[in-house]
Every structure is written in C-alpha cells, then in structure tokens.
N, C-alpha and C positions, 0 to 999 in steps of 0.2 A: 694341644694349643698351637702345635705347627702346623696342622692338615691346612688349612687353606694357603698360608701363604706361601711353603712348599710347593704345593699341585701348580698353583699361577705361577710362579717362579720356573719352578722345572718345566713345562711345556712350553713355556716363552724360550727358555734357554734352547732346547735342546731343538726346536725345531729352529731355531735362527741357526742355528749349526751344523744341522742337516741340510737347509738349505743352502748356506757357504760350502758343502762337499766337503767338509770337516771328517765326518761321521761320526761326531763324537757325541755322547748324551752323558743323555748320561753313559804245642797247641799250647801251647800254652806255653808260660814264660820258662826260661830253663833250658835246659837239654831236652832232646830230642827223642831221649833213648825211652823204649817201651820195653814190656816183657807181657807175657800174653800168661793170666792167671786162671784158678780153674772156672769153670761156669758158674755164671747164678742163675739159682732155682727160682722160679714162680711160683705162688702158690698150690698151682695144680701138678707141681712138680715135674712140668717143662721148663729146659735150662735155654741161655742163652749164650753164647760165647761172650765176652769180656776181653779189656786188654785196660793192664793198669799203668798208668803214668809213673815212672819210679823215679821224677824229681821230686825231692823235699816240696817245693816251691805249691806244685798244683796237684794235691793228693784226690783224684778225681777217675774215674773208669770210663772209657771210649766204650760201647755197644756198636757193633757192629749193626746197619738198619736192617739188611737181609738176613738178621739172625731172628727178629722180632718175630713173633706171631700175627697172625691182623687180629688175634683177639686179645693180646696185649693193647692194643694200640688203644687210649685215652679219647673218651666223646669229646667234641668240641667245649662243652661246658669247663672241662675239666680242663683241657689245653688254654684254655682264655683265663682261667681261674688263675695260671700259672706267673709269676711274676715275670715277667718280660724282659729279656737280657739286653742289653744296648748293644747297637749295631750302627755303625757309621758307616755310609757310603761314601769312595771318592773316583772322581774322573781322572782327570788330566792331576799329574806329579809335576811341575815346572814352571820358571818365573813369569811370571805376567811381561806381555810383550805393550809395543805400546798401539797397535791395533787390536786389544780385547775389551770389549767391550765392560761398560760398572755391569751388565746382566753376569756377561763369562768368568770374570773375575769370580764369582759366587761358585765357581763352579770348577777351577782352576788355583790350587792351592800352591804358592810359593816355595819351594824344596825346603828354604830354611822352616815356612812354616810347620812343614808334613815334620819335619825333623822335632818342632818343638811339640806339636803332640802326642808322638809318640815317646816321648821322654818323659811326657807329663801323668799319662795312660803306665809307661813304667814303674816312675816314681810314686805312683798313688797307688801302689801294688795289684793292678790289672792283669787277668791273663788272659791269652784270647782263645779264642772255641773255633770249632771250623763245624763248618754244615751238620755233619753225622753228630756231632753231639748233641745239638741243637736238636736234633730230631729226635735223637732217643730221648733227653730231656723232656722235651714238650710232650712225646707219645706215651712213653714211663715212668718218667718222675726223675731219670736217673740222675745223678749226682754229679754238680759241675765243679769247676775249679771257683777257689775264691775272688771274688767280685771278676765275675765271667763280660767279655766282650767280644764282638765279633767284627772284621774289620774286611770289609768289600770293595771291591774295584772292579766299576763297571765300562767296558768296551774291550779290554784288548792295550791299552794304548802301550806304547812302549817303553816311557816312562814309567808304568805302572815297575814293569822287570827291570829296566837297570837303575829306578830311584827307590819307589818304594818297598820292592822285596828284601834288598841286601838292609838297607833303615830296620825294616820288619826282625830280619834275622837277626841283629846286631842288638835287639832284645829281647830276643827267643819268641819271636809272636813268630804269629802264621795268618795267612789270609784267603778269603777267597776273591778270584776271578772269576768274572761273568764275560766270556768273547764273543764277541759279534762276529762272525765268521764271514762277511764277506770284505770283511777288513784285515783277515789276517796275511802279513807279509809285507803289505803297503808303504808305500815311501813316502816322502813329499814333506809340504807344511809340518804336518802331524803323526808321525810315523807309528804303526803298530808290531805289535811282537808277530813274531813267527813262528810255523811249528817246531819247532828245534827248542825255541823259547817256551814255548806253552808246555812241553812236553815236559822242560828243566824245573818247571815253575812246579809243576804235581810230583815229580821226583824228588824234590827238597818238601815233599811233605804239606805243599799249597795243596789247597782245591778249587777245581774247575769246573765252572756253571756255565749254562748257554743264557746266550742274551739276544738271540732269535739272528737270521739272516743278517739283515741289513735293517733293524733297530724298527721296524715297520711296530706302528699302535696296535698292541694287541686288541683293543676293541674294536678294531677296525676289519677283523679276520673275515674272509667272504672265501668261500670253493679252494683254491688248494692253498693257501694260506696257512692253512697247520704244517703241512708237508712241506711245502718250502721255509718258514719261519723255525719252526720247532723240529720234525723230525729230523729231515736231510743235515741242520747245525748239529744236532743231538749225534748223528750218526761219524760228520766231522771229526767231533771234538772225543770221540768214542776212540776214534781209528788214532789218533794224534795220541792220548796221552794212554791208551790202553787201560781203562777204566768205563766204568760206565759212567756218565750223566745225568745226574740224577735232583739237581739241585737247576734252578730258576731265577733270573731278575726280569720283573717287566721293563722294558723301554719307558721312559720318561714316567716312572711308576705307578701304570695307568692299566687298568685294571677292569671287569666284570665279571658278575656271575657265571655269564656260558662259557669264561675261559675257565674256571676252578677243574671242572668235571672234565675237560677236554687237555690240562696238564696230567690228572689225575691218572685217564686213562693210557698217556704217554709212557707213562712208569717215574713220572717225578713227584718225589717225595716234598718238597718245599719249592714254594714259588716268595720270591722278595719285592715288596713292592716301596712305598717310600712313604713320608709322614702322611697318613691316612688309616681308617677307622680300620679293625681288621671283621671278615665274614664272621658270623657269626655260626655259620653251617659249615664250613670249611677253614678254620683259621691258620692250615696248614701251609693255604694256597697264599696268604694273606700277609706273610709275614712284617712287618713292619719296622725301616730304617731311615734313618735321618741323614741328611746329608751333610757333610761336615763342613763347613761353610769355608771359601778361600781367603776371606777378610774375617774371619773371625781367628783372634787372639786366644792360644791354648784353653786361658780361663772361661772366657766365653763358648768354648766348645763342652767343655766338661759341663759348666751349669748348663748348656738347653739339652746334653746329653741326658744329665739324669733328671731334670723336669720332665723331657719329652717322655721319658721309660717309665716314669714313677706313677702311671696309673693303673698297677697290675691287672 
C-alpha cells in the first residue's frame, strides 16, 4: 500500500540531495553472548554449522550462509510464501535544521524521535535480526527470534555511529550499515563515519553492506559501472572491516531485472530495496523495506510497519 508513494517520495528526496552535494539518500535483544552448538542435520544427512543465542530473551539459531548447501537453498515460491519480517530503513539520526526541506524532513529523523522508536520496538517485545539470519530464514526455514525486525541505515552518515548505534545497544539490538564509499571520512555540513568507525561498528557485532560508490541509480549501470559501483565498494568495505560483503541496498530503492543476476554473480547473497513489489524469480535480490518516516509519531511507525509487512 506504500510502493507508490515511497518510490515518488524517495527519488524526489534523494536526488535533491545529491544535487545540494549532500550525498545523502538514502541480534537480537539481550546479551550478546553465543555459544556455538552441535550441527544440524538435513535430511540427506548433510549437517550445517549452527550457533545458538544463549539469552532467555530470543531462543533462535544463527546458520552460518557459507555453511548452506545451494541445494538447500528454497525456490522462489517458497521464499515469497514466507511471512515477511519488517525492516525499517533510516538516513540521517539528527534534529531538523531550519534549511530542510518538508520533502527531507521525511527522511531525517529527530534523535528524540529515533530514541522514542526504539523504545517502543523494545517495549512491544521486538528483537532485531541482522542480514545472515534473514538469509538462512528465507533460504531454510530456519527459526527466528520472537516477533523478529530488522533495523538499516543507509549511507554511511556519522550520526548513523555516534546516535544510532550506542540508542541500538542500549536495547541490545543490532543493525545493519549500507556505506557509500566514496563518502567515507568526509567532513562538512554532513559528516560521514570513517574506517576506524566502520570497522568498530562490525566488531560490536553490526553488519556492513555496500550501498554502491557514490549512490549512482543502479538502473542506470552502462560499461564499467559494476566495477566501480559494486565491486571496487565491495572490495573497500572487505579490506576495512575484514569480513566479506555480502549483503546490498539499492540507491533510492530503485531496482531491475539485469541487476538481480549481476548482484548474484558478485557473490551477494541479499539485495534491499524499499516499499516495492518483490521479483518474483529472484526475491532474494528483492528484498523489501520501508522507510521509517521523520514526522511520523512512534505509533504511526509501528501501524504502516505492520500494514506494509502483513501481506505474507
């Protein structure tokens, strides 16, 4: 019920903000502690590595994705069948100035505000999921924590690390990062994190996504376009936080067909795009999040939260 006026909304915002030289567009509660339990068996009696949450809070098992088989992995029917976890996107953490526009306002969340939603995602017993669970759920079935959410931040900004992370921690969530790499370091108006930051942010347990170069429409990809947008960030954010890269946000969540198969062959597991219909052939690529609105009131975030998710 949100795809249209999302898609109009977000592409108005984010390219008036690329144009200002902005560059802005756009595990769960408890303890931290794991313990790594024996394997589970598949049918055909190949195992998978496991590792079990040992808070009371979110009695749920993390699968490792490179432990999967690709003939474990779930047809698209199967993946779409699956009930759809809510996932909130947000940019900018910080009070509205009095040169933002009513469009960036939408898009720019007040700290008191980000503070009361996450209290409210608390108190309504929420836990949040980070990428790999997301994947082994939708691929296997596997089993998530109760009423599961997933909580994103797209650019980089540096707000994201000294507002929203320690808020995040302060109720044992976790979130992921999507950086724009050719903003990491930057000063100015709108400052972004650094690698020092980025790197803190996956050692406490975040996860980190690429969110292409410099924010360029992925539909728009022509001759080395992949290789500067996707690989060279991808290889970046590899060297930075010493992990692989494996997860996705499109730019102003703007999407087609010939980019599924050309993430796919990248080696990314999930691509996130924003309130819009998911593939049908690849719903991996496809994933679908809403953006958490900056003039919207806790309660108003929660109800178009679960309206937008509740059409499994």
């Amino acid at each position: 019920m949100f795809t249209r006026t999302y898609s109009s909304v977000i592409t108005a915002f984010c390219l008036c903000v690329l144009l200002s030289g902005a560059l802005s567009g756009c595990q769960s509660k408890g303890s931290d502690t794991t313990e790594t339990v024996d394997s589970t068996a598949y049918a055909d009696g190949t195992k998978t590595a496991v590792t079990a949450d040992t808070t009371k809070e979110a009695e749920a098992t993390v699968i490792d994705p490179a432990s999967i088989p690709a003939s474990k992995i779930a047809d698209a029917a199967t993946i779409l069948a699956r009930p759809q976890v809510p996932i909130l996107c947000y940019h900018q953490i910080r009070d509205w100035r009095p040169s933002d526009s009513k469009t960036s306002k939408d898009y720019i969340i007040p700290v008191a505000a980000f503070k009361e939603q996450m209290q409210m995602l608390a108190d309504s017993g929420y836990h949040t999921i980070l990428p790999d669970q997301l994947y082994a759920y939708l691929t296997t079935g596997a089993p998530l924590p109760p009423k599961p959410v997933m909580l994103t931040f797209d650019d980089g900004d540096l707000d994201q690390y000294e507002v929203a992370a320690p808020e995040l921690e302060k109720h044992g969530f976790k979130g992921a990062f999507f950086i724009m790499t050719v903003a990491i370091g930057r000063h100015g108006k709108q400052p972004y994190m650094d690698k020092a930051q980025i790197k803190d942010l996956a050692d406490r347990g975040h996860a980190i996504g690429a969110h292409t170069w410099d924010h360029h429409n992925v539909k728009k990809y022509q001759g080395d376009d992949w290789k500067i947008q996707i690989e060279e960030p991808n290889k970046k954010l590899e060297s930075i936080v010493g992990k692989p890269i494996k997860y996705f946000a499109y730019p102003f969540g703007l999407w087609n067909k010939q980019a599924l198969p050309e993430l796919q062959k990248r080696g990314y597991l999930l691509a996130f795009t924003l309130a819009d219909k998911r593939d049908d052939q690849m719903p991996l690529y496809t994933v679908r999040r809403i953006i958490a609105g900056g003039q919207w009131k806790s309660k108003t975030m929660y109800r178009n939260m679960i309206q937008s998710f509740d059409d499994k």
